[in-house]
PDB file of N, CA, C, O and CB in Angstrom:
ATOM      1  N   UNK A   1       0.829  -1.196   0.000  1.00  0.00           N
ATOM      2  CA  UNK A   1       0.000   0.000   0.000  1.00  0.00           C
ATOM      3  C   UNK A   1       0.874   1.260   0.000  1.00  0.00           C
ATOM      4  O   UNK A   1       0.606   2.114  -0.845  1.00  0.00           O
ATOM      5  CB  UNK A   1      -0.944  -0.002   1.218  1.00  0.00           C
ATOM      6  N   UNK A   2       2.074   1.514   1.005  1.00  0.00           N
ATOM      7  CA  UNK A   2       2.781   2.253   1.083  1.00  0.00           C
ATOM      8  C   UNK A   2       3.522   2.869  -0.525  1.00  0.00           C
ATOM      9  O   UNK A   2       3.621   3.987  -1.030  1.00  0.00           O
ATOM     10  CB  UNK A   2       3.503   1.643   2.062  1.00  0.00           C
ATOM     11  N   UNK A   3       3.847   1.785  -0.851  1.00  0.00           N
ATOM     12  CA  UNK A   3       4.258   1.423  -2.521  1.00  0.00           C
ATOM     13  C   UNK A   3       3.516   2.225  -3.368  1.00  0.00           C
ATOM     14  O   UNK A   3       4.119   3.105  -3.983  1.00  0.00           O
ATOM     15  CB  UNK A   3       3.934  -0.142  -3.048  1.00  0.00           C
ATOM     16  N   UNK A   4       2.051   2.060  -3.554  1.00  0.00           N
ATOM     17  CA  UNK A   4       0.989   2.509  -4.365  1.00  0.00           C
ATOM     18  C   UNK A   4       0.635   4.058  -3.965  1.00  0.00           C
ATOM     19  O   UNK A   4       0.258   4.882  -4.798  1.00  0.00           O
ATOM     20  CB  UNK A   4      -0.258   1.511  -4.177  1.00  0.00           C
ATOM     21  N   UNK A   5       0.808   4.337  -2.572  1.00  0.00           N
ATOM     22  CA  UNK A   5       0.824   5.895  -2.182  1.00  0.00           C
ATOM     23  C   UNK A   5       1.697   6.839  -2.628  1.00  0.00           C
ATOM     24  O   UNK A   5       1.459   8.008  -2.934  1.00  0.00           O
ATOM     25  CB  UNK A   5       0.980   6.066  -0.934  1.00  0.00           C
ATOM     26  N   UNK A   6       3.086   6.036  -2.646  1.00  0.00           N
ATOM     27  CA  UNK A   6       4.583   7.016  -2.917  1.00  0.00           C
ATOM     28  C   UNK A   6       4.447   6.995  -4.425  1.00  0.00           C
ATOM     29  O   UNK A   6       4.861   8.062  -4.878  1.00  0.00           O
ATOM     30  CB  UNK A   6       6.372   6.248  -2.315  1.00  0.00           C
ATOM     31  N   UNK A   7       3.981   6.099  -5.449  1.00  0.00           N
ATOM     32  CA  UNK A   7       3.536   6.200  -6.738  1.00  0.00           C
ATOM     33  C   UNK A   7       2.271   7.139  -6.979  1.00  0.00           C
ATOM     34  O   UNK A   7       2.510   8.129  -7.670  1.00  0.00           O
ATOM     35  CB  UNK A   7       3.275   4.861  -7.171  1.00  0.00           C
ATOM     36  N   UNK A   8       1.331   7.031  -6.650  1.00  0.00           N
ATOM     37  CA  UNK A   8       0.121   7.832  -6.924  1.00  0.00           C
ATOM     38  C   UNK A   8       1.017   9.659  -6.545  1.00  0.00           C
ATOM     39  O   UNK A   8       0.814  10.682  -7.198  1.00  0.00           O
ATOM     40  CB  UNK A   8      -1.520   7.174  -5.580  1.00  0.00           C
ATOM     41  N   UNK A   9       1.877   9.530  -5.439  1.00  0.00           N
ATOM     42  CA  UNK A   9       2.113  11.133  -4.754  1.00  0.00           C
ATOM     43  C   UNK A   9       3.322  11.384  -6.045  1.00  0.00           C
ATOM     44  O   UNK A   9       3.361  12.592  -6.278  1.00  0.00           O
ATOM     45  CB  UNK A   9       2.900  11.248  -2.573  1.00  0.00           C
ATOM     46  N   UNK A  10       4.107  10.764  -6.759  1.00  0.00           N
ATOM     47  CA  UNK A  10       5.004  11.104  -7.979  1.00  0.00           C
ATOM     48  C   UNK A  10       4.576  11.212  -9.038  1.00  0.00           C
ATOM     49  O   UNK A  10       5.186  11.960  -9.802  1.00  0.00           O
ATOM     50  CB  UNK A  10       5.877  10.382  -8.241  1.00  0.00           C
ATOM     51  N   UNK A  11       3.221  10.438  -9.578  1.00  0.00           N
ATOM     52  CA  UNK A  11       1.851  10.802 -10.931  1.00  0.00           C
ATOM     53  C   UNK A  11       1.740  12.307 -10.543  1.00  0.00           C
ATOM     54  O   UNK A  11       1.987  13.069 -11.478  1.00  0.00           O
ATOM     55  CB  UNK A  11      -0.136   9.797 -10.731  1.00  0.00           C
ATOM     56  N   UNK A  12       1.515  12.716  -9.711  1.00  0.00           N
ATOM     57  CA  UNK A  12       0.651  13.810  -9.096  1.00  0.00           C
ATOM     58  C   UNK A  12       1.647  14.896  -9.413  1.00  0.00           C
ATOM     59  O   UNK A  12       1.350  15.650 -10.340  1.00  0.00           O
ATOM     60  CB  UNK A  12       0.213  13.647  -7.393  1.00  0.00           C
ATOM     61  N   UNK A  13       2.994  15.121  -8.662  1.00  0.00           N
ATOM     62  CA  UNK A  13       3.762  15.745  -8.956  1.00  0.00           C
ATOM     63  C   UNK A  13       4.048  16.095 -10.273  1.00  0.00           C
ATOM     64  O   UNK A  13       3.877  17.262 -10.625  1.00  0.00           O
ATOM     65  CB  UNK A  13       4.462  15.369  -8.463  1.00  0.00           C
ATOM     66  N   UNK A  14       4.487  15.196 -11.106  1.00  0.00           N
ATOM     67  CA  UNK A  14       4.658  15.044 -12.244  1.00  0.00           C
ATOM     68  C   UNK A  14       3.576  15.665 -13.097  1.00  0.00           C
ATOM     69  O   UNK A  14       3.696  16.552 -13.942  1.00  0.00           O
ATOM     70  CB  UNK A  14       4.852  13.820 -12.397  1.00  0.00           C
ATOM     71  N   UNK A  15       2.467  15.001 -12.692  1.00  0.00           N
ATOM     72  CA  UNK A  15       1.321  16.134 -13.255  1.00  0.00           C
ATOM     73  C   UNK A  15       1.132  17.540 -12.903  1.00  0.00           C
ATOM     74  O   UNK A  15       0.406  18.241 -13.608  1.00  0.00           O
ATOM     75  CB  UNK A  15       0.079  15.720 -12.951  1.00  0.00           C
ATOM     76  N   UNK A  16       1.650  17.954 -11.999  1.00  0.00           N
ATOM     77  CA  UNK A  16       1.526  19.191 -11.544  1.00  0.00           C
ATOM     78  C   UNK A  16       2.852  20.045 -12.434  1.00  0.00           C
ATOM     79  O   UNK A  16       2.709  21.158 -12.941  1.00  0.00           O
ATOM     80  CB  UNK A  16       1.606  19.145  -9.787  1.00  0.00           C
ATOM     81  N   UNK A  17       3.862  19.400 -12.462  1.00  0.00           N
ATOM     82  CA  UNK A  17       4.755  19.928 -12.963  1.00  0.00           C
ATOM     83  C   UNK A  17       4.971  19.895 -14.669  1.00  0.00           C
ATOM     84  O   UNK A  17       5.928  20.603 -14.982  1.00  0.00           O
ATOM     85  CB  UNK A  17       5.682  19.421 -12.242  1.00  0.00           C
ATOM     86  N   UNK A  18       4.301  19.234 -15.851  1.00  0.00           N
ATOM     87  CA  UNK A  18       3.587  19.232 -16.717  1.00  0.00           C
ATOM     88  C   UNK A  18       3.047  19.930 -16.707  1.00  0.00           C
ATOM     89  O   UNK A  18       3.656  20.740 -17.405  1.00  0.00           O
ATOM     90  CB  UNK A  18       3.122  18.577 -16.923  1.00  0.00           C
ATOM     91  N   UNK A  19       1.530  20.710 -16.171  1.00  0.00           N
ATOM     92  CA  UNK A  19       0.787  21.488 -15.957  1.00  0.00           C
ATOM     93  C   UNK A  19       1.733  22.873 -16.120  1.00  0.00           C
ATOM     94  O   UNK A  19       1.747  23.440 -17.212  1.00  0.00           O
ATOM     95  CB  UNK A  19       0.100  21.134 -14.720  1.00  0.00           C
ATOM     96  N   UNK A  20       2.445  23.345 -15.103  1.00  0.00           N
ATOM     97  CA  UNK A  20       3.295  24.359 -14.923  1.00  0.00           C
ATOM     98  C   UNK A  20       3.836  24.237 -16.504  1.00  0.00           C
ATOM     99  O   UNK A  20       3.308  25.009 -17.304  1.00  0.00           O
ATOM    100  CB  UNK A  20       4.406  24.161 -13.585  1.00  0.00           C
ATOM    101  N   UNK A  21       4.375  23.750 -16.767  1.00  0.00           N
ATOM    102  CA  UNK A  21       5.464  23.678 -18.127  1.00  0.00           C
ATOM    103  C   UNK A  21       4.774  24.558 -19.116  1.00  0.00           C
ATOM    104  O   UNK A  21       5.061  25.607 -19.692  1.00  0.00           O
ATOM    105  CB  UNK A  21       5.717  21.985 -18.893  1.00  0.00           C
ATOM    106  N   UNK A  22       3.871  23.832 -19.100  1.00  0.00           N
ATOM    107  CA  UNK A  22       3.302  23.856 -20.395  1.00  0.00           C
ATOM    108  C   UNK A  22       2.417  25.568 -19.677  1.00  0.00           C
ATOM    109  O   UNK A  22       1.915  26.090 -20.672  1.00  0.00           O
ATOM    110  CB  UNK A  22       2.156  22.039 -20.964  1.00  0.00           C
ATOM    111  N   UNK A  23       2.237  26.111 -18.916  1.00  0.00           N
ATOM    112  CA  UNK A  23       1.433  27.513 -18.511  1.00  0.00           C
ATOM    113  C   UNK A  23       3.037  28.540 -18.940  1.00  0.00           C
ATOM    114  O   UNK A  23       3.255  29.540 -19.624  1.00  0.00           O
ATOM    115  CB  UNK A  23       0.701  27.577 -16.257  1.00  0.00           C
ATOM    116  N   UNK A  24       3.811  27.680 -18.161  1.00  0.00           N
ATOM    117  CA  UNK A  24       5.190  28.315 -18.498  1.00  0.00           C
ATOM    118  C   UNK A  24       5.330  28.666 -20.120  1.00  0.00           C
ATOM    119  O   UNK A  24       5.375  29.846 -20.465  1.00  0.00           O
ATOM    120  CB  UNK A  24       6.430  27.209 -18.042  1.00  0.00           C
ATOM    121  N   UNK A  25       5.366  28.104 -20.635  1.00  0.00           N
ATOM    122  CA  UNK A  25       5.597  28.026 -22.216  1.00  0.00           C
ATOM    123  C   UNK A  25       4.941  28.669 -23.183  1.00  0.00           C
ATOM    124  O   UNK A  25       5.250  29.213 -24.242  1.00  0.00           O
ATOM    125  CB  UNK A  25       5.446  26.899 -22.647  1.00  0.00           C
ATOM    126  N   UNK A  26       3.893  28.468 -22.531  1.00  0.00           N
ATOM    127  CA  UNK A  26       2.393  29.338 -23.507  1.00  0.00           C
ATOM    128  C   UNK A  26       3.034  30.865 -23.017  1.00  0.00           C
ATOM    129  O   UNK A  26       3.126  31.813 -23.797  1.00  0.00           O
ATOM    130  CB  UNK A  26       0.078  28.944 -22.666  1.00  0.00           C
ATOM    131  N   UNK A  27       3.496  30.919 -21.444  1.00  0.00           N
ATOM    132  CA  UNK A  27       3.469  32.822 -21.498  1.00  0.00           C
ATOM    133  C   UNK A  27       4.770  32.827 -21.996  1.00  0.00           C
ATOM    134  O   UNK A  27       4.643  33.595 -22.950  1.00  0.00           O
ATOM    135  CB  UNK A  27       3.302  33.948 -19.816  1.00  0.00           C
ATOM    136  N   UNK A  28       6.106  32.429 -21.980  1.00  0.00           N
ATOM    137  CA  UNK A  28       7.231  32.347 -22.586  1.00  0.00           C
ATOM    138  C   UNK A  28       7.138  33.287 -24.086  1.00  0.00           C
ATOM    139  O   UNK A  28       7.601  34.408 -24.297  1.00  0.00           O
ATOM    140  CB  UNK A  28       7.518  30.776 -22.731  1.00  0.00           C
ATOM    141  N   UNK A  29       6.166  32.150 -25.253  1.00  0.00           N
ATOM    142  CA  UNK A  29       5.917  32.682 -26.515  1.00  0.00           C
ATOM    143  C   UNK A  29       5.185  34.094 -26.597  1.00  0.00           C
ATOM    144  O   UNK A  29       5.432  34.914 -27.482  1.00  0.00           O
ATOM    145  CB  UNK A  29       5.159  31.695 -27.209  1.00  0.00           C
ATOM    146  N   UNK A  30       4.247  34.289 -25.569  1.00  0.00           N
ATOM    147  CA  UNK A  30       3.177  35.188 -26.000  1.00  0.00           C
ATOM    148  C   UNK A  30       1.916  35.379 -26.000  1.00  0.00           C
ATOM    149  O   UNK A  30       1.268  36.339 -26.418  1.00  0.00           O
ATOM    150  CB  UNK A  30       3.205  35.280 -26.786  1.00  0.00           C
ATOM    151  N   UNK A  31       1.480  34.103 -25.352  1.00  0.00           N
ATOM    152  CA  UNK A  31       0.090  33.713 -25.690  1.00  0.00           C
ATOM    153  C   UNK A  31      -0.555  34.126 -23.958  1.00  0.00           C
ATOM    154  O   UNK A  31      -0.342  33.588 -22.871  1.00  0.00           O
ATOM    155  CB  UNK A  31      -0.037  31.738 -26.338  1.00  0.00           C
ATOM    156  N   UNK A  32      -1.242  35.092 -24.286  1.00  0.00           N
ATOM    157  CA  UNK A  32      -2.184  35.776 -23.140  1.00  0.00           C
ATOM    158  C   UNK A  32      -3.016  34.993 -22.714  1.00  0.00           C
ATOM    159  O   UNK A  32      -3.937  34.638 -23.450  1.00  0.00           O
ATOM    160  CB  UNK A  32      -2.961  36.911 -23.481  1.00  0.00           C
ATOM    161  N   UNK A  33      -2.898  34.506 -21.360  1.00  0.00           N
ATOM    162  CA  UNK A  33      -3.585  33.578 -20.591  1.00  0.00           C
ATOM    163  C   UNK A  33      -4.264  34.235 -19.188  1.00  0.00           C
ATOM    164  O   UNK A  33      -3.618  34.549 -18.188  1.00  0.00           O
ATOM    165  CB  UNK A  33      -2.555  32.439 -20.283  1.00  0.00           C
ATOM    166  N   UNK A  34      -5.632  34.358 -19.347  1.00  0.00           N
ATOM    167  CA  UNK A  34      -6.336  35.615 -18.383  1.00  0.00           C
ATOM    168  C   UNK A  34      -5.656  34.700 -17.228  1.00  0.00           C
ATOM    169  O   UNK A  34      -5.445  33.504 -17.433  1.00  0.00           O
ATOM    170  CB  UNK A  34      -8.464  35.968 -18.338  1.00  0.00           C
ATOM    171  N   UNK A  35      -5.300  35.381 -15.908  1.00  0.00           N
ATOM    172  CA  UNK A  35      -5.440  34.690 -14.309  1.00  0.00           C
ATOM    173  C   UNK A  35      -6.895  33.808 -13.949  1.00  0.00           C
ATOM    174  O   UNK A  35      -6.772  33.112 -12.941  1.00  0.00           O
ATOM    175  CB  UNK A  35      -5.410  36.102 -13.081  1.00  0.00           C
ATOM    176  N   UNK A  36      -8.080  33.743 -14.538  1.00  0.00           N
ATOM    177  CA  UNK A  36      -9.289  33.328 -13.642  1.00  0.00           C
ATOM    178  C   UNK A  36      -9.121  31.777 -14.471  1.00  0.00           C
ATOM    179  O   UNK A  36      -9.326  30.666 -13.982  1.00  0.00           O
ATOM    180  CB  UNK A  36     -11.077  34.427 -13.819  1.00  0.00           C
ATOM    181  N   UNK A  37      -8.572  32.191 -16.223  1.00  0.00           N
ATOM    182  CA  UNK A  37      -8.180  30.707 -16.579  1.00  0.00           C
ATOM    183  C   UNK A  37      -7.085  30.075 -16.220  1.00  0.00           C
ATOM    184  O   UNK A  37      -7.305  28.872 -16.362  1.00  0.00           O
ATOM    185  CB  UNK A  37      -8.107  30.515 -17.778  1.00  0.00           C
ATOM    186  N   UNK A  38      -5.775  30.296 -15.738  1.00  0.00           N
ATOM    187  CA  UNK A  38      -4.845  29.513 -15.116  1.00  0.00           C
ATOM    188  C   UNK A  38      -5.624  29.498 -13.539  1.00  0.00           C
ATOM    189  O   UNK A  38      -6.062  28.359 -13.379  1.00  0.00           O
ATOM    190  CB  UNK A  38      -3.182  30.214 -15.252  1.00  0.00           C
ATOM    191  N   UNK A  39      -5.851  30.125 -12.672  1.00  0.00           N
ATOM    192  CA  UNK A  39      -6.911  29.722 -11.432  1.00  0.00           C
ATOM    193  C   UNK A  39      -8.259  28.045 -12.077  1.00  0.00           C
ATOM    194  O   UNK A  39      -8.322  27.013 -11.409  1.00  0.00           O
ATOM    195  CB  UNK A  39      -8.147  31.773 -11.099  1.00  0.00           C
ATOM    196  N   UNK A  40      -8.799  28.177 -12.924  1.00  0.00           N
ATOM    197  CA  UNK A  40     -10.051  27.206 -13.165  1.00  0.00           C
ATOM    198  C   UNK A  40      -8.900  25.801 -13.576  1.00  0.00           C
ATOM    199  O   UNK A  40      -9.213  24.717 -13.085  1.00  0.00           O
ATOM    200  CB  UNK A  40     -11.420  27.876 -14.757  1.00  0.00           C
ATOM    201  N   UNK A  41      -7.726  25.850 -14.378  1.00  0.00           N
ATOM    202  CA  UNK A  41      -6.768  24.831 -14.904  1.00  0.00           C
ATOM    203  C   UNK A  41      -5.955  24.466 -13.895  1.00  0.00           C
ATOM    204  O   UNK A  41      -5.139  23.590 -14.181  1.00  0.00           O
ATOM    205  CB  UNK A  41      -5.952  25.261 -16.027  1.00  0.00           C
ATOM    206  N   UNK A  42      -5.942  24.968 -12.587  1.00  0.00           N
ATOM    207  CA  UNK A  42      -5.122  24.636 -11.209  1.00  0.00           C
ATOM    208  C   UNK A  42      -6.496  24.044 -10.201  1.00  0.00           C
ATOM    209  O   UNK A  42      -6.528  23.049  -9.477  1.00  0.00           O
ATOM    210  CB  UNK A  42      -4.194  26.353 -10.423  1.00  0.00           C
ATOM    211  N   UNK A  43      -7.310  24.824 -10.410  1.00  0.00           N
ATOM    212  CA  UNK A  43      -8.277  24.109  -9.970  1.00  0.00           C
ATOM    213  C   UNK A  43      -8.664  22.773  -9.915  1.00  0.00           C
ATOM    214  O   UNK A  43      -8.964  22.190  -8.873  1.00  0.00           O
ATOM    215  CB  UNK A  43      -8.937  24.493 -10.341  1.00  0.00           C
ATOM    216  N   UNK A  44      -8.659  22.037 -11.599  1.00  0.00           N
ATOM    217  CA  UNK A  44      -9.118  20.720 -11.952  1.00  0.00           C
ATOM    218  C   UNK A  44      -7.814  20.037 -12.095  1.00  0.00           C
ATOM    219  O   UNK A  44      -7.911  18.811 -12.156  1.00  0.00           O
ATOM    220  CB  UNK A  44     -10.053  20.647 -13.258  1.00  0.00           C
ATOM    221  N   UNK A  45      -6.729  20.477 -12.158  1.00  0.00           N
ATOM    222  CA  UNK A  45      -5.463  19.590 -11.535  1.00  0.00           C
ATOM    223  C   UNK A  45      -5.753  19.079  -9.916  1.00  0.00           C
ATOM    224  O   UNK A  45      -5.501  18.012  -9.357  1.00  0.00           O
ATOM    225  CB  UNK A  45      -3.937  20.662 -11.530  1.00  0.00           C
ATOM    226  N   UNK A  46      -6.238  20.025  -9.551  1.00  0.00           N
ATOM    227  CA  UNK A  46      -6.229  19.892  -7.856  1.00  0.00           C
ATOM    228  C   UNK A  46      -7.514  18.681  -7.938  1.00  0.00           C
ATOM    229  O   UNK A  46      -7.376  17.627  -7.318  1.00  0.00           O
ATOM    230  CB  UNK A  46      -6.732  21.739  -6.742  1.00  0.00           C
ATOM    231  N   UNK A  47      -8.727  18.947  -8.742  1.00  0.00           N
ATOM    232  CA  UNK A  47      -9.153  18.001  -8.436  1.00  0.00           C
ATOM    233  C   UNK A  47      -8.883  16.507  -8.990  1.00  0.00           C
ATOM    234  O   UNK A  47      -8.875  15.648  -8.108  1.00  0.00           O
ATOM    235  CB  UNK A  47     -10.112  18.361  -8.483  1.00  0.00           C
ATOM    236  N   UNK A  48      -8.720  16.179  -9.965  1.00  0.00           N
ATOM    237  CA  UNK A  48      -7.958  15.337 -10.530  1.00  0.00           C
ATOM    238  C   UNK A  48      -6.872  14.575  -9.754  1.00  0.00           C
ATOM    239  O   UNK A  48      -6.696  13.368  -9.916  1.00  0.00           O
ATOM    240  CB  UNK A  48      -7.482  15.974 -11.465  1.00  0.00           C
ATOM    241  N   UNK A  49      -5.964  15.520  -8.685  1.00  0.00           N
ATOM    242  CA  UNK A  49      -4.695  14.570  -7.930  1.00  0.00           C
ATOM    243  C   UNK A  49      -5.969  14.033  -6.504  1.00  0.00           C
ATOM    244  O   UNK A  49      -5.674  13.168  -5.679  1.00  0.00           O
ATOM    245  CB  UNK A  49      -2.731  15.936  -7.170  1.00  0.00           C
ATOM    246  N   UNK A  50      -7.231  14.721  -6.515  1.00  0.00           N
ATOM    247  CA  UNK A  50      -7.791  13.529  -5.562  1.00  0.00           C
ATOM    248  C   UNK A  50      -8.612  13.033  -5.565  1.00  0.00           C
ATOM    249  O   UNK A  50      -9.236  12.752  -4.542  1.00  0.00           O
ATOM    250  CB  UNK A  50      -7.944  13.577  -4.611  1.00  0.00           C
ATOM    251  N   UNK A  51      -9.101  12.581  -7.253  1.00  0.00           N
ATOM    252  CA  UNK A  51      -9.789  11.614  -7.742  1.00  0.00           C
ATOM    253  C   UNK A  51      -8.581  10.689  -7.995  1.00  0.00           C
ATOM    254  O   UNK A  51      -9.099   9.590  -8.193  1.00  0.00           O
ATOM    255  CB  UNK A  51     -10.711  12.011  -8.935  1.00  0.00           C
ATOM    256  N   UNK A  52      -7.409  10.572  -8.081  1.00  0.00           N
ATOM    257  CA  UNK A  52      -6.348   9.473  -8.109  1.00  0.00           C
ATOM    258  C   UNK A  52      -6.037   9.214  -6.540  1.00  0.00           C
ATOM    259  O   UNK A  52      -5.849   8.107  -6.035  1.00  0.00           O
ATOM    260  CB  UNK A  52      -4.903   9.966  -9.012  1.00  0.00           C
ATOM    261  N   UNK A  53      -6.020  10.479  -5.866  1.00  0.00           N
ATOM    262  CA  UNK A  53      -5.813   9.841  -4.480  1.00  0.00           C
ATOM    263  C   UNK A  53      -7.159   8.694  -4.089  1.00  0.00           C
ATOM    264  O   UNK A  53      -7.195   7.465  -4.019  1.00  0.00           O
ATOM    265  CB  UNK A  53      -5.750  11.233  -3.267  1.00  0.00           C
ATOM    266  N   UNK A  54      -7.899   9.467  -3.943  1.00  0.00           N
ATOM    267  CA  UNK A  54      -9.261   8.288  -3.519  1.00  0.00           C
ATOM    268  C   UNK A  54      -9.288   7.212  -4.008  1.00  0.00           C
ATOM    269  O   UNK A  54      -9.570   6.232  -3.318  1.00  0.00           O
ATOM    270  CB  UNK A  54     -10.621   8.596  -3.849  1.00  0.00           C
ATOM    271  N   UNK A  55      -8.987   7.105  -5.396  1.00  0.00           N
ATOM    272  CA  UNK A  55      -8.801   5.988  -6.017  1.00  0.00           C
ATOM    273  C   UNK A  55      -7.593   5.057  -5.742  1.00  0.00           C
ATOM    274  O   UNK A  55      -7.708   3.860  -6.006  1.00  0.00           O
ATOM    275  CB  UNK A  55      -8.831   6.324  -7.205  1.00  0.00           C
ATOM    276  N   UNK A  56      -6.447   5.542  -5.226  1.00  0.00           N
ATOM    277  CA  UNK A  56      -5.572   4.524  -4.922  1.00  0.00           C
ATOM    278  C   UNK A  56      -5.958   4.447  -3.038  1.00  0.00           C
ATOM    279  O   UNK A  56      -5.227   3.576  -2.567  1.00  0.00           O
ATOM    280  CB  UNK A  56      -3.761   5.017  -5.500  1.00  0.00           C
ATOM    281  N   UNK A  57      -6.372   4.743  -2.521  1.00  0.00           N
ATOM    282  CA  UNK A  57      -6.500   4.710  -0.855  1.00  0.00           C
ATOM    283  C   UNK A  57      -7.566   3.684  -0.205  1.00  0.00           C
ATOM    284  O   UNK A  57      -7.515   2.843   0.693  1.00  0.00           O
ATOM    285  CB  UNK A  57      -6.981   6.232  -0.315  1.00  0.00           C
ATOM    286  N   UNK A  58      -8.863   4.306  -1.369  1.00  0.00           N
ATOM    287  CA  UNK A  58     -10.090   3.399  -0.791  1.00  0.00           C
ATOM    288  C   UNK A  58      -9.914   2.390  -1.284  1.00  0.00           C
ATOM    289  O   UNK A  58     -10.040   1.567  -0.377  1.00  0.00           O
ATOM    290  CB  UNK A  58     -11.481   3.723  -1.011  1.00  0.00           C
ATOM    291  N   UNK A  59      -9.656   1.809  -2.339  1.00  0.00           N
ATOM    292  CA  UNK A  59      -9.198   0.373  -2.078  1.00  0.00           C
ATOM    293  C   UNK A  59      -8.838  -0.763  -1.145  1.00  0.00           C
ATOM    294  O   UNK A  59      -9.100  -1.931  -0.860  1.00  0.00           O
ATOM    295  CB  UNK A  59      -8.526   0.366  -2.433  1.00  0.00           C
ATOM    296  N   UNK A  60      -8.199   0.113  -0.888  1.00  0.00           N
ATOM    297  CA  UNK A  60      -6.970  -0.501  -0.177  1.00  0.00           C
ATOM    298  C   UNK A  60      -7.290  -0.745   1.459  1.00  0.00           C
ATOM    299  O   UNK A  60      -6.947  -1.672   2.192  1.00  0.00           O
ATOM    300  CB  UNK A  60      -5.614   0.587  -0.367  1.00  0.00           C
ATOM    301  N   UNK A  61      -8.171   0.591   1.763  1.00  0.00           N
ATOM    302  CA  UNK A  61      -9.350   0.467   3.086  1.00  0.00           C
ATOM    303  C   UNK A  61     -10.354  -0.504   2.818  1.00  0.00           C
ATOM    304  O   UNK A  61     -11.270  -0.678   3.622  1.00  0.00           O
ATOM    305  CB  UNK A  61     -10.244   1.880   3.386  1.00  0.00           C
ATOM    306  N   UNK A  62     -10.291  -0.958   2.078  1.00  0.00           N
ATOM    307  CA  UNK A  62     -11.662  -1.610   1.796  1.00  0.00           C
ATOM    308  C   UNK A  62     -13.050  -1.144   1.318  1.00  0.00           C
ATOM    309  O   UNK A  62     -13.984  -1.892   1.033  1.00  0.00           O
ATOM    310  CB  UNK A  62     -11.949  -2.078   2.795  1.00  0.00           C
ATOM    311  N   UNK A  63     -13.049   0.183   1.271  1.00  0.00           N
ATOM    312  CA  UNK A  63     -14.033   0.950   0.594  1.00  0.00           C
ATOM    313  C   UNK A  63     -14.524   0.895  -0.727  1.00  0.00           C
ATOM    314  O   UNK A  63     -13.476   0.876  -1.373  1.00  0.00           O
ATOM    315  CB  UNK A  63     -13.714   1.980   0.673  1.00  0.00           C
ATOM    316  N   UNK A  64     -15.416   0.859  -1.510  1.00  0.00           N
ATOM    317  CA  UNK A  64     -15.624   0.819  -2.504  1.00  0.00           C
ATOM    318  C   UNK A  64     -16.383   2.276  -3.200  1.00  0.00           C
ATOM    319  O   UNK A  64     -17.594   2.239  -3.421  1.00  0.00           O
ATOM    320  CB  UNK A  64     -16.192  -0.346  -2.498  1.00  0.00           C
ATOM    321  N   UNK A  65     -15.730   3.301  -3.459  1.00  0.00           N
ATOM    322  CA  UNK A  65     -16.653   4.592  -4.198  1.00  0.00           C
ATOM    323  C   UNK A  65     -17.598   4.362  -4.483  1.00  0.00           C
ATOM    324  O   UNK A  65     -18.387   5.225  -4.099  1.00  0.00           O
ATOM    325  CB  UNK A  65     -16.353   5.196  -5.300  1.00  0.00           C
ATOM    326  N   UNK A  66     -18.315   3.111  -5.331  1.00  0.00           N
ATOM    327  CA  UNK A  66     -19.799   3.228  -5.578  1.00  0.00           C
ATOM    328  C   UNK A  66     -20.358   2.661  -4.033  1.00  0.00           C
ATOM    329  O   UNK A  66     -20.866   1.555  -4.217  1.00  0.00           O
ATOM    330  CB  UNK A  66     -20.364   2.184  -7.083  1.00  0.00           C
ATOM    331  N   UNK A  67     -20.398   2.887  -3.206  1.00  0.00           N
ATOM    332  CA  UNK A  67     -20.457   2.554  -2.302  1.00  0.00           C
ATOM    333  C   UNK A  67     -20.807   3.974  -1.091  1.00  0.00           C
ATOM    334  O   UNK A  67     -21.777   4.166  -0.358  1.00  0.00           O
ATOM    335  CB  UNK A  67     -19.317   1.740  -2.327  1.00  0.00           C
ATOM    336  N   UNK A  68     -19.724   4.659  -1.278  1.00  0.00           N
ATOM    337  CA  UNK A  68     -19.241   5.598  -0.434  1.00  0.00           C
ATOM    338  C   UNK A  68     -19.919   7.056  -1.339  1.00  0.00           C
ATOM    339  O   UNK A  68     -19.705   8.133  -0.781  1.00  0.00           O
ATOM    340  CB  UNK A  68     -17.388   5.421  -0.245  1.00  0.00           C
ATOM    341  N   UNK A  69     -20.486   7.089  -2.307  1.00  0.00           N
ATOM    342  CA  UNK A  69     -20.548   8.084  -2.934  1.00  0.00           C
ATOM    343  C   UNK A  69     -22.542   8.470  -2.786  1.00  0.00           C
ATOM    344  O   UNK A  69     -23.082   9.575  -2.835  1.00  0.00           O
ATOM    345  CB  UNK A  69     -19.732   7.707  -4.513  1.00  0.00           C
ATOM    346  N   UNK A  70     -23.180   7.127  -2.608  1.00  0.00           N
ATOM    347  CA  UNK A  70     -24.330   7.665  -2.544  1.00  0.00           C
ATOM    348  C   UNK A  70     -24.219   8.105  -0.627  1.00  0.00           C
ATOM    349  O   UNK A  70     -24.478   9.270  -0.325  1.00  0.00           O
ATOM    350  CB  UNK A  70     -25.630   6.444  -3.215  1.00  0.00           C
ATOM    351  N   UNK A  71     -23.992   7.513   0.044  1.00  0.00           N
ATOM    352  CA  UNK A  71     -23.644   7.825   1.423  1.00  0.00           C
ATOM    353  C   UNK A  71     -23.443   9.390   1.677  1.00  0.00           C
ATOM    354  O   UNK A  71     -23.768   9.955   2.721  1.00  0.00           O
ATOM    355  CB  UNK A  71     -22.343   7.045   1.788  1.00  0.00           C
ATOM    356  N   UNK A  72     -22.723  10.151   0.307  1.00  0.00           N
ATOM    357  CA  UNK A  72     -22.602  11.621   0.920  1.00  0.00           C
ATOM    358  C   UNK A  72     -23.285  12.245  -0.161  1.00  0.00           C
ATOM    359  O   UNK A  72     -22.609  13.153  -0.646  1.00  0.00           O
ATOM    360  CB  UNK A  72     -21.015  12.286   1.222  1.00  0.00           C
ATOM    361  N   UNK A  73     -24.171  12.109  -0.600  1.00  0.00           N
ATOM    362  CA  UNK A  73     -25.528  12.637  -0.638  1.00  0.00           C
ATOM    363  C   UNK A  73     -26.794  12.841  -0.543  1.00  0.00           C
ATOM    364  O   UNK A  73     -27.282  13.897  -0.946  1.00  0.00           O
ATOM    365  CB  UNK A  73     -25.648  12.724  -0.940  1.00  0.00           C
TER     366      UNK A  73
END
């Protein structure tokens, strides 16, 4: 499990740092990128690293998302 955490937390990074690159690059050339759209594209990174977290954790608890998902609503 420990294994599958320290992997899921280096996807994540890695995705985060991809993300950056490529925001990096676009303003590098020129290409005008309002703040509320790099805010909404940091946003769904953020959510995205914990739809992979949940997904590698509850498993592993024994939880099952279709399970746990009507429960919180």
């Amino acid at each position: 499990m420990i294994e599958s955490i320290i992997m899921t937390l280096i996807y994540i990074c890695i995705l985060a740092l991809v993300v950056y690159l490529i925001l990096w690059v676009l303003g590098m050339i020129g290409v005008p990128i309002p703040d509320q759209v790099v805010k909404i594209i940091w946003v769904i990174v953020a959510l995205i690293a914990i739809l992979i977290i949940v997904k590698t954790v509850l498993p592993h608890a024994g939880v099952k998302l279709a399970v746990l998902l009507p429960m919180l609503v």
